[in-house]
C-alpha positions as MATLAB code, in Angstrom:
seq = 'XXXXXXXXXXXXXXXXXXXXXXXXXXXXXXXXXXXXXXXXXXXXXXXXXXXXXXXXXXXXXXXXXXXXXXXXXXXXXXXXXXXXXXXXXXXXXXXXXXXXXXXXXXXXXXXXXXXXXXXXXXXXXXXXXXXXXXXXXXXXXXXXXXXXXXXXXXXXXXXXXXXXXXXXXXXXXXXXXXXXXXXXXXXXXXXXXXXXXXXXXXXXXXXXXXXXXXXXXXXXXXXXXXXXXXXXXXXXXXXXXXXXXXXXXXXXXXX';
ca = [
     192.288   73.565  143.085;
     194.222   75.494  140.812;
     193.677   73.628  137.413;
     192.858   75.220  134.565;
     189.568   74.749  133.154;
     190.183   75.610  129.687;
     187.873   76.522  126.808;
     188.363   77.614  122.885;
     185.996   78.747  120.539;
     186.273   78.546  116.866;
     185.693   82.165  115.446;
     184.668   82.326  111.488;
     188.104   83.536  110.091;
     189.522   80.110  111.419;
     191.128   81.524  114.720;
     190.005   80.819  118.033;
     189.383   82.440  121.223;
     191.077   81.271  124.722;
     189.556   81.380  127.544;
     190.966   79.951  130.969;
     189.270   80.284  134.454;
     191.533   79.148  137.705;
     189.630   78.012  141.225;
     191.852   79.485  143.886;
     191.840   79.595  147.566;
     192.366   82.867  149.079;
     191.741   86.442  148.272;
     195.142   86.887  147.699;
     195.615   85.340  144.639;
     194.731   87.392  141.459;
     194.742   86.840  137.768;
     198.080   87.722  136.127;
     198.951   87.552  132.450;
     197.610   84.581  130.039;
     200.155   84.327  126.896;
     201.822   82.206  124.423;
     204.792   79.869  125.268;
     206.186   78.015  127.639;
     207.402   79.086  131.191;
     210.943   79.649  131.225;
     213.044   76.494  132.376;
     210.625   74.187  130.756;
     211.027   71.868  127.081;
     208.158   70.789  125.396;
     207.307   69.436  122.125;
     206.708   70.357  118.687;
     202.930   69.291  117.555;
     201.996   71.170  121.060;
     201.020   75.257  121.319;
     202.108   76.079  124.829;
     200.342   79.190  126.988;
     200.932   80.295  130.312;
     198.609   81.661  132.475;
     200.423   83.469  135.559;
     198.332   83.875  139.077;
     200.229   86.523  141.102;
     199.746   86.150  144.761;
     200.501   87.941  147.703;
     200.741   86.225  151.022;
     199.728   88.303  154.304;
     197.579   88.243  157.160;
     194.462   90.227  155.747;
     194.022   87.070  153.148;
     190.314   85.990  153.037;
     189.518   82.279  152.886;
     187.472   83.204  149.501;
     187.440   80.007  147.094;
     187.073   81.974  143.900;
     187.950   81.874  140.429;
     190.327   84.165  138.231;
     190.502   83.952  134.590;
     192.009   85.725  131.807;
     191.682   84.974  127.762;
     193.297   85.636  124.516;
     191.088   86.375  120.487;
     192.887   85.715  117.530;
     195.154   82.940  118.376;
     195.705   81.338  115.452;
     197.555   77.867  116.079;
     200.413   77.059  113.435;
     200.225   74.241  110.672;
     200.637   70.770  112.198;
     199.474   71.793  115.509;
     196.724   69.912  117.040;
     197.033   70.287  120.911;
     196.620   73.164  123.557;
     198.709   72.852  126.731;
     197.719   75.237  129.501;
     200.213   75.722  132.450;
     199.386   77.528  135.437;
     202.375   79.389  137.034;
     202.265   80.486  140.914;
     205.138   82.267  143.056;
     207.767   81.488  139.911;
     206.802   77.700  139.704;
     204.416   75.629  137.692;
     201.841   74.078  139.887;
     199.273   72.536  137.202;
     198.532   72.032  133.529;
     195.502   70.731  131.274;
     196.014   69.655  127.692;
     193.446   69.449  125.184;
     193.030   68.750  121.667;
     191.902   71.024  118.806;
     190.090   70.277  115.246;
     192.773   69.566  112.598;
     192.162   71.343  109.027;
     190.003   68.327  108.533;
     188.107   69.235  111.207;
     187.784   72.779  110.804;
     186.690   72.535  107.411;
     183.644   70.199  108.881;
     183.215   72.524  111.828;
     182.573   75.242  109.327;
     179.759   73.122  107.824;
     178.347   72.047  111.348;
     177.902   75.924  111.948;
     175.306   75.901  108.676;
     173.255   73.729  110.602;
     174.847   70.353  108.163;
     174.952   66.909  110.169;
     177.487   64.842  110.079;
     177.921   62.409  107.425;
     176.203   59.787  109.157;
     173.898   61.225  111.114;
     174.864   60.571  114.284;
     178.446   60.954  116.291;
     181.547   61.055  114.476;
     184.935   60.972  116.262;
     187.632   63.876  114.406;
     190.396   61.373  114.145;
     192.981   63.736  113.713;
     192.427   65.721  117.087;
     193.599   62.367  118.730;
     196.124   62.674  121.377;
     197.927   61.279  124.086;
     200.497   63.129  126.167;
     201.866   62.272  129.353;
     202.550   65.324  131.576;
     204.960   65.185  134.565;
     208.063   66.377  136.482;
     205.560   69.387  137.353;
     203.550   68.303  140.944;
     203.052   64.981  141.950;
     203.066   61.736  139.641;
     202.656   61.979  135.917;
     199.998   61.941  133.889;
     198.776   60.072  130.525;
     195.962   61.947  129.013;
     194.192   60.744  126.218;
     191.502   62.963  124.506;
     189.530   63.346  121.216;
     186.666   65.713  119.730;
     183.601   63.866  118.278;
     180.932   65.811  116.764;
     177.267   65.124  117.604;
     174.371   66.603  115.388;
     172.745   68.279  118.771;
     172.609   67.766  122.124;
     172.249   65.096  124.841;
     175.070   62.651  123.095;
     177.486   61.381  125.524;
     180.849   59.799  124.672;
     183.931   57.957  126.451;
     186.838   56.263  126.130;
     187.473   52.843  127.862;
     190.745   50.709  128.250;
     190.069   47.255  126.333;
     190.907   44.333  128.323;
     192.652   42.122  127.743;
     195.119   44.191  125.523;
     196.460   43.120  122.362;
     199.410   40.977  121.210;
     201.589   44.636  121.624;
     202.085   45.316  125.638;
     203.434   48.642  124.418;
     200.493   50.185  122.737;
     197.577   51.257  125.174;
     194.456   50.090  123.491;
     191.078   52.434  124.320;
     187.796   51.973  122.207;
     184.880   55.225  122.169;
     181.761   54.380  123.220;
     179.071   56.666  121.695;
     175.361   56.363  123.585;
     172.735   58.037  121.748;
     170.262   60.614  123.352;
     167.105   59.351  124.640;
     163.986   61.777  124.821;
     163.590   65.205  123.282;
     167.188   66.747  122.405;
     168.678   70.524  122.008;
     168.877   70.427  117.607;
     172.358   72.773  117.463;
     175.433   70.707  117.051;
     178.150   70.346  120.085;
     181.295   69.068  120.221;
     182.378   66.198  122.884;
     185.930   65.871  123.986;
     185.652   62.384  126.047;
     189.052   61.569  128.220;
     190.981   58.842  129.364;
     193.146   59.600  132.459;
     195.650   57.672  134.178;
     197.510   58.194  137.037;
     200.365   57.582  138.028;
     201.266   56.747  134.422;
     204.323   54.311  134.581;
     205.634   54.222  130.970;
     204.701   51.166  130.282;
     202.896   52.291  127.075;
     204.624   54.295  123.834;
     201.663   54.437  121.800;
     197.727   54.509  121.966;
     195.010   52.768  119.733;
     191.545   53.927  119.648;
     188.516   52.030  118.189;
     186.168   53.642  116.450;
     183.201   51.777  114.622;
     185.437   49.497  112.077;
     188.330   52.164  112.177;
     191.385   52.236  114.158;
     193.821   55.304  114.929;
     196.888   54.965  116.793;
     198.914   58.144  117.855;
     202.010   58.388  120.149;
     202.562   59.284  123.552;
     204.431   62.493  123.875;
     205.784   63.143  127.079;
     206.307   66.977  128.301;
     208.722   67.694  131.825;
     210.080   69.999  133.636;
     213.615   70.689  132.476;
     215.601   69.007  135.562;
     212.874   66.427  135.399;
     213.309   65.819  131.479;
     217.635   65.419  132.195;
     216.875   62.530  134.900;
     214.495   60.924  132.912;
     216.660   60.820  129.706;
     219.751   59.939  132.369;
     217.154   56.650  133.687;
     216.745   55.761  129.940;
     220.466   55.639  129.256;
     220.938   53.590  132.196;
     218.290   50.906  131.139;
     219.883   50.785  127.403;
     223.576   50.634  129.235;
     222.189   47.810  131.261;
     220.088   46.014  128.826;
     222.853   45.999  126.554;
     225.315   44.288  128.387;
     227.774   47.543  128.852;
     228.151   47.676  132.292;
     231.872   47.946  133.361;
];
């Protein structure tokens, strides 16, 4: 309940259109405004476009126990240079309550994403993971414990591909670096010919920071991205305060 379900479609001038649809619980919640930028109080980070998708609600005792959706987009939005990630943050009664983050074709993949719409395949024929729309970002100080997301786009010449990313075990000789590999299974029978995109996920929760970084295998290729982490504000001060205190500790500075 109440996370976005998020979904962007790449228009021929290079822009995209932003649609996000909300499951909510009551008849008294309604769609409000869906816009760029982050809710007030809140830091994020750079290489991320924020939007924020209000729900207004209205609590009183004609409220119908109607599980329903409300949705709202945006055409045109046109992300700026560097920016490979969409964060979507639902806001209820003043207060963030969830968030989804996904990850968008780079120029390199726009440019072949303009080619996939004239019907080309991919290089190889088959799959082919976008390594630049690789990302990990943990997301927390919002509701509950925080989460690591890791995502990617991989193109498939039509349909009935599938595609996922799995935690390799044991890890490598790093502790610190979170080490997934994409598995790619072929369809089997008779298959939909237009190309689709698949955006497979890893998810962990509760993420405990023991990872900075993320590898993922790809054939004979390797990419390796960083975790970015996006709070709250008060949440973002006490975890920069915990950090301090380990680095005070660790380095022998206690009083």
């Amino acid at each position: 309940m109440f996370e976005p379900r998020v979904r962007l479609v790449l228009q021929a001038d290079g822009t995209f259109n932003l649609a996000v649809s909300v499951q909510v619980p009551t008849s008294c919640y309604w769609a409000g405004q869906l816009r760029a930028g982050l809710p007030g109080g809140m830091v994020g980070i750079p290489e991320i476009s924020y939007f924020t998708f209000t729900i207004n609600h209205e609590a009183h005792e004609f409220c119908s126990q109607l599980v329903h959706d409300v949705s709202a987009s945006l055409s045109y939005v046109r992300l700026e240079a560097g920016h490979s990630t969409i964060a979507v943050l639902v806001v209820v009664d003043g207060k963030v309550i969830h968030g989804t983050v996904i990850s968008v074709p780079g120029e390199k993949g726009l440019a072949l994403s303009q080619s996939l719409r004239l019907g080309h395949r991919p290089p190889s024929g088959g799959a082919v993971l976008l390594p630049d729309t690789l990302t990990a970002t943990a997301l927390g100080g919002i509701v509950g414990p925080t989460v690591l997301t890791v995502s990617c786009l991989v193109w498939a010449p039509s349909g009935g591909y599938r595609a996922a990313l799995t935690p390799v075990r044991p890890g490598g000789f790093n502790p610190r670096i979170l080490i997934l590999e994409l598995e790619i299974l072929s369809p089997k029978g008779p298959v939909i010919e237009p190309v689709c995109v698949l955006r497979p996920q890893y998810v962990e929760q509760p993420f405990k920071f023991q990872y900075s970084q993320v590898s993922l295998i790809s054939d004979n290729s390797v990419v390796t991205v960083p975790i970015h982490m996006i709070y709250a504000l008060e949440a973002a001060r006490f975890r920069r305060a915990e950090l301090m205190k380990d680095f005070v500790s660790a380095a022998g500075l206690n009083p």
